[in-house]
matplotlib code that plots the C-alpha trace (Angstrom):
import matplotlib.pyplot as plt

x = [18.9, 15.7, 17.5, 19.2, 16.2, 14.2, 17.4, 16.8, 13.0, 9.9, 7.6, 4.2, 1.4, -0.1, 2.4, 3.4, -0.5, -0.3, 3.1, 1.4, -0.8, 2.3, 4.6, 1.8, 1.4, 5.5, 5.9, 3.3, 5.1, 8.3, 6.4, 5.2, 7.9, 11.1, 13.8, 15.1, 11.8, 13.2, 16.7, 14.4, 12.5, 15.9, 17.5, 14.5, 14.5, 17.9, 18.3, 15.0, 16.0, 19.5, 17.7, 15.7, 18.2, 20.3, 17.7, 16.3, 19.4, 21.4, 18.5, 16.0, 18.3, 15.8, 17.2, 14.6, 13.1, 9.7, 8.3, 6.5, 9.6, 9.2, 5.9, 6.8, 10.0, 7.3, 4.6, 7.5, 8.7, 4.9, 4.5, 7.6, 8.3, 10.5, 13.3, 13.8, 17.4, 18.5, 19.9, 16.8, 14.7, 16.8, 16.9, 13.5, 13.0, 15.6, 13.6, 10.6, 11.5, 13.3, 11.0, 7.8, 8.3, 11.6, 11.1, 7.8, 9.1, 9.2, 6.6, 3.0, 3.9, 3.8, 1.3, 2.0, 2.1, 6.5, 6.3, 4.4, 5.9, 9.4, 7.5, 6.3, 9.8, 11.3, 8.1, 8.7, 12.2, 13.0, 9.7, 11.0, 11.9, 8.8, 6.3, 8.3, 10.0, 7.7, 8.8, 6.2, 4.3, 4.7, 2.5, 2.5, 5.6, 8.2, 7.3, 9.3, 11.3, 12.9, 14.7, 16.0, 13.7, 11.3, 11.9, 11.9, 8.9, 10.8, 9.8, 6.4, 4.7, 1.4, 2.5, -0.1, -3.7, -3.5, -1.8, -3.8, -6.4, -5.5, -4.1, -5.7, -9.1, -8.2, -9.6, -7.5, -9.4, -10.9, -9.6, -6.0, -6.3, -8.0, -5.1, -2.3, -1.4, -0.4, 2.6, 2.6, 4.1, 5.2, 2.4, -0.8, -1.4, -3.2, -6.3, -7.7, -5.2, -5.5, -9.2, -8.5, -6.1, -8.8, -10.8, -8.4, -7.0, -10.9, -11.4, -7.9, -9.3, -5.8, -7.4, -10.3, -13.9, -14.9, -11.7, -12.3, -15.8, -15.6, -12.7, -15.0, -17.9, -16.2, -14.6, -17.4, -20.1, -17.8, -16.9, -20.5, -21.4, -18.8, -19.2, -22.7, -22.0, -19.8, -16.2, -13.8, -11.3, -13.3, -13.8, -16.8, -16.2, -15.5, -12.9, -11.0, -10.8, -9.3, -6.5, -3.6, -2.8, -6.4, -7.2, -3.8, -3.7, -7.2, -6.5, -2.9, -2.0, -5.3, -5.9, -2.9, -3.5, -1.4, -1.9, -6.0, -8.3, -9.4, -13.0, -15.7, -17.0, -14.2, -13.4, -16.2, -14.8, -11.4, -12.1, -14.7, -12.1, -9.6, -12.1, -13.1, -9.8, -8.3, -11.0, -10.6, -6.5, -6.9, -9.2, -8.4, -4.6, -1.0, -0.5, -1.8, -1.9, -3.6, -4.1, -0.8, -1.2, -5.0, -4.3, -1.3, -4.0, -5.8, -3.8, -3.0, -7.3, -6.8, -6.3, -8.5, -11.6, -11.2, -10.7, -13.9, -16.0, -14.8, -15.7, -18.9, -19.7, -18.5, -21.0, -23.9, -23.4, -22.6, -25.9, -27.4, -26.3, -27.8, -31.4]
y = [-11.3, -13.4, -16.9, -15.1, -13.6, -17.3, -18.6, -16.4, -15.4, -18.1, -16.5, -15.6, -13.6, -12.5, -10.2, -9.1, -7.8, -6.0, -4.5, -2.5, 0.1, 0.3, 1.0, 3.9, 5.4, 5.2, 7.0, 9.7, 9.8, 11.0, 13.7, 14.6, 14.8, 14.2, 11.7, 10.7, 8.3, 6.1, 6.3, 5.1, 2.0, 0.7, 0.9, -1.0, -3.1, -4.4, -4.3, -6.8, -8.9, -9.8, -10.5, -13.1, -14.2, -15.1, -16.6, -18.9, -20.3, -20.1, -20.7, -22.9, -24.2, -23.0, -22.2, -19.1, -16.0, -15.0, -12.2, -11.3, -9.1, -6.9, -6.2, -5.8, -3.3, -1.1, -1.0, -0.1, 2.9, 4.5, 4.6, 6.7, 10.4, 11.0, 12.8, 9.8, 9.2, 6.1, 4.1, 4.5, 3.2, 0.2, -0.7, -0.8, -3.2, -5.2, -5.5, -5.8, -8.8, -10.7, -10.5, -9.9, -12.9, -14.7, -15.6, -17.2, -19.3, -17.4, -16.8, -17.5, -18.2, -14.8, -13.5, -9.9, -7.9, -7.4, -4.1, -2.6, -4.1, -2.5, 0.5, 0.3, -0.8, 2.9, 4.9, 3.6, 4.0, 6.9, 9.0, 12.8, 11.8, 10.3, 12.7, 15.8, 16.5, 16.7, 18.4, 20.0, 18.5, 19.2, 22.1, 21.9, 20.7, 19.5, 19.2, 16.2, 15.0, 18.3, 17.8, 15.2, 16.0, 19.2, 22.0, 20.9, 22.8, 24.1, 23.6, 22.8, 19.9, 20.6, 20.1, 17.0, 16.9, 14.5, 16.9, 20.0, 18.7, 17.4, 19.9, 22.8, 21.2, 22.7, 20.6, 20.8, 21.2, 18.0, 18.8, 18.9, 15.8, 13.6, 14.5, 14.2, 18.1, 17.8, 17.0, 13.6, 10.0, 8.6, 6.6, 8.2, 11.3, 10.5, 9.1, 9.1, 6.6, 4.6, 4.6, 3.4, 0.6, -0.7, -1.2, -2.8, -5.1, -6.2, -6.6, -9.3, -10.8, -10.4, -8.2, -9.1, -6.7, -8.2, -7.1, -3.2, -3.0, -3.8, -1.8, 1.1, 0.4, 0.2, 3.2, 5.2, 4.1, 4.7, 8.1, 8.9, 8.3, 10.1, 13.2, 13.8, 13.1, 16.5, 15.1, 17.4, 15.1, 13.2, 14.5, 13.8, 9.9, 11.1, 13.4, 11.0, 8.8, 11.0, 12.0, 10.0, 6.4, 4.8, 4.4, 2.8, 0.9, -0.3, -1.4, -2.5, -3.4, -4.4, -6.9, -9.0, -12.6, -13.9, -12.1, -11.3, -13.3, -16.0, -16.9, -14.6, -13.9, -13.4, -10.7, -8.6, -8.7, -8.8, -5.3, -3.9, -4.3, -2.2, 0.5, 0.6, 0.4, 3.2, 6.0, 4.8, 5.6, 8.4, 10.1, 9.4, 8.1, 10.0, 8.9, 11.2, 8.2, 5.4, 3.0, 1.1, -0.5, -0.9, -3.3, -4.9, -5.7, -6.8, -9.1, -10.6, -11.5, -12.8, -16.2, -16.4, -15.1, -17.5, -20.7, -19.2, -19.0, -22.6, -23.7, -22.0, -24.1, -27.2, -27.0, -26.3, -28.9, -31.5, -30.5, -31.0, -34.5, -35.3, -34.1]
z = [-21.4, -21.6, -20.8, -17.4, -15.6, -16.4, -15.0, -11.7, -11.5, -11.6, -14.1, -12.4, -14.4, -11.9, -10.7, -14.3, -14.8, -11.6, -12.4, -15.7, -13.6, -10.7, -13.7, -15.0, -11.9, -11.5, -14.8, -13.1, -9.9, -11.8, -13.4, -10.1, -8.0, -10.0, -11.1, -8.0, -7.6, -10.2, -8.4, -5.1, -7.3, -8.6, -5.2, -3.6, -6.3, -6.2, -1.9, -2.6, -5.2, -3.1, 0.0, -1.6, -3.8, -0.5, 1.5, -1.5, -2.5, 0.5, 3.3, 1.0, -1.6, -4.4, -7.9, -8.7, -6.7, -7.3, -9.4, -6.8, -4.5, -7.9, -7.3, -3.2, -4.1, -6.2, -3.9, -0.8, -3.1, -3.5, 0.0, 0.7, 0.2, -2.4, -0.3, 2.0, 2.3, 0.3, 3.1, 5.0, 1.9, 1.3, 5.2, 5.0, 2.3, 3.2, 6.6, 5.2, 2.8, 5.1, 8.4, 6.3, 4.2, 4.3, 7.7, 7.1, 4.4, 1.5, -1.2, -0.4, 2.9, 4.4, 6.8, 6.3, 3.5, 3.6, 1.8, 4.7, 6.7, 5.6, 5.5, 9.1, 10.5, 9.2, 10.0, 13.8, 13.7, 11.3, 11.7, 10.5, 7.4, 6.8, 8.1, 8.2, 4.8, 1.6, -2.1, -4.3, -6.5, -10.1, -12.2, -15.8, -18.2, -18.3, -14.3, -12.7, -15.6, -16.3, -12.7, -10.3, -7.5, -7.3, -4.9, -0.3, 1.2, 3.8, 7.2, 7.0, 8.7, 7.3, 3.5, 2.7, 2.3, 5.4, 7.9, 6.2, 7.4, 10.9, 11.7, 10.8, 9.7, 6.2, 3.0, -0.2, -3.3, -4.8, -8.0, -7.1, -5.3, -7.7, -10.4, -7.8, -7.8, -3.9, -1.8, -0.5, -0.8, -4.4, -5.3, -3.8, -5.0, -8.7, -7.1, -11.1, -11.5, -8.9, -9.7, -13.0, -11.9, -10.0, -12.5, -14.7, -11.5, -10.9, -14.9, -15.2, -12.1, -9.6, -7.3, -5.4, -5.3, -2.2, -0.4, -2.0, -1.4, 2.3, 2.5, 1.2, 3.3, 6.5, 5.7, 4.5, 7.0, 10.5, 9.0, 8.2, 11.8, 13.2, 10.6, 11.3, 15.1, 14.5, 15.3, 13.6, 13.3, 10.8, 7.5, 5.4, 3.7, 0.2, 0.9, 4.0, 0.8, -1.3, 1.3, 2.3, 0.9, 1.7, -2.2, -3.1, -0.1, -0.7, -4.1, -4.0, -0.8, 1.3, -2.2, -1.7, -2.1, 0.1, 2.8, 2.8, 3.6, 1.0, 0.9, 0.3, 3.1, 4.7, 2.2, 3.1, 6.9, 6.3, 3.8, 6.4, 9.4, 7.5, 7.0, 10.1, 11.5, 9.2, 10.7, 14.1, 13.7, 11.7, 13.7, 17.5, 17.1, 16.8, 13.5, 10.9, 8.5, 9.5, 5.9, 6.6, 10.2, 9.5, 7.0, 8.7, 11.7, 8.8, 7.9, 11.5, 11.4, 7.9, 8.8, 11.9, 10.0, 7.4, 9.4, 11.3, 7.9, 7.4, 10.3, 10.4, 6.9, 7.7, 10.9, 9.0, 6.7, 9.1, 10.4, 7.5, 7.0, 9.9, 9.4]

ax = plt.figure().add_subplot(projection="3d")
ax.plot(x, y, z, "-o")
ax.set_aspect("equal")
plt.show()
């Protein structure tokens, strides 16, 4: 078994450290919301795997696939709800693998991060399912893994911590959302969790501080300002981080190396923009959400910023020389 996936997959450590804390917070997410999120990752898994597999051997003539579409097929299954029908989930990592990477050249070559943008192609095209229907969230044991999938809450629109709020300017409690108690997509909810991957991602050295902490502090200084300026569709920073996906995209998606930005100071902006950018959607757009296309813009200014700090270095040396 060993011998045939080194026959098929490059071996890549860093994607095998990041896939311990995805594969905790999976095992949480089934406890949460039910079997049928494991049903979801080996779906996405294998629709991912295949579309690689064809485009690297038959489109690059490459012998392996990366490690990394693993680490893409997990991250695409936490942002979803766990009732999303199968052949919308596997359309949209299909989509997002091909034109979010493929397309580009493969691994390392990407602009975008492919599992949002899978994620964005069915949010656009397929928005009920993914804003509309939301199960309950597990209380006690066995909770999810006595069941395939936990009960529908039928009919409501206002089932998240997101929308609660929106909506009705409700705030869930801070308890409930720091444990994951709460409706809402697979992978968000246990914010202790996240936390803790973070941590752990900073400590192995695969995900970058820079890129969190600007992240943070473009969120948390744009929604102080608008807080205190009294706009209700703004909640206080602490809480408008602990709703939603901003946490796990902050720390698993905003963080990916081939698609942020890649010197240090270009961290700092590139985190700060999709702060800055999250409140702004969150709070004046349509989209309740706001974490996902914030960090796809993100990612489009990657590059630019970069070249810019360069740039901006290779001036000042020059300069230099020449005094």
């Amino acid at each position: 078994m060993k011998e045939l996936y080194g026959k098929y997959f490059m071996k890549q450590k860093m994607m095998r450290t990041v896939l311990i804390p995805l594969c905790v917070i999976a095992l949480y997410a089934i406890y949460t919301f039910g079997w049928r999120v494991l049903a979801l990752l080996l779906l996405n898994l294998i629709a991912a795997v295949v579309v690689e597999y064809v485009c690297e051997r038959k489109i690059f003539n490459k012998k392996k696939i990366s490690e990394a579409v693993i680490i893409t097929s997990i991250l695409y299954t936490m942002t979803l709800p766990v009732s999303l029908p199968f052949w919308i989930s596997a359309a949209g990592i299909a989509f997002g693998v091909f034109f979010g990477k493929m397309v580009f050249g493969g691994f390392g070559k990407n602009v975008f991060n492919p599992a949002l943008v899978g994620r964005a192609f069915i949010y656009i095209n397929f928005a009920n399912p993914l804003t509309i229907f939301w199960n309950e969230a597990a209380q006690g044991l066995p909770g999810g893994f006595g069941a395939y999938i936990l009960p529908h809450i039928d009919a409501v629109t206002t089932a998240t911590p997101m929308l609660l709020f929106r909506n009705g300017g409700e705030l869930t409690d801070l308890v409930n959302l720091l444990i994951g108690n709460v409706p809402g997509v697979i992978g968000e909810t246990s914010k202790i969790l996240i936390l803790i991957s973070a941590v752990y991602l900073i400590y192995k050295k695969v995900a970058s501080w820079e890129i969190m902490a600007g992240t943070v502090l473009g969120f948390a200084a744009l929604s102080s300002v608008f807080h205190f300026m009294g706009v209700e569709s703004v909640p206080n920073p602490i809480y408008g981080m602990l709703i939603g996906g901003f946490l796990f995209g902050t720390v698993f998606m905003a963080t990916d190396p081939i698609s942020a930005a890649k010197t240090v100071p270009g961290k700092w902006m590139y985190g700060i923009i999709i702060g800055v950018v999250t409140v702004i959607i969150r709070g004046f757009a349509l989209f309740s959400g706001g974490m996902m296309f914030a960090i796809l813009m993100g990612n489009l200014f990657a590059p630019i910023i970069d070249y810019a700090v360069k740039q901006r270095a290779a001036n000042k040396k020059a300069k230099e020389a020449a005094v």
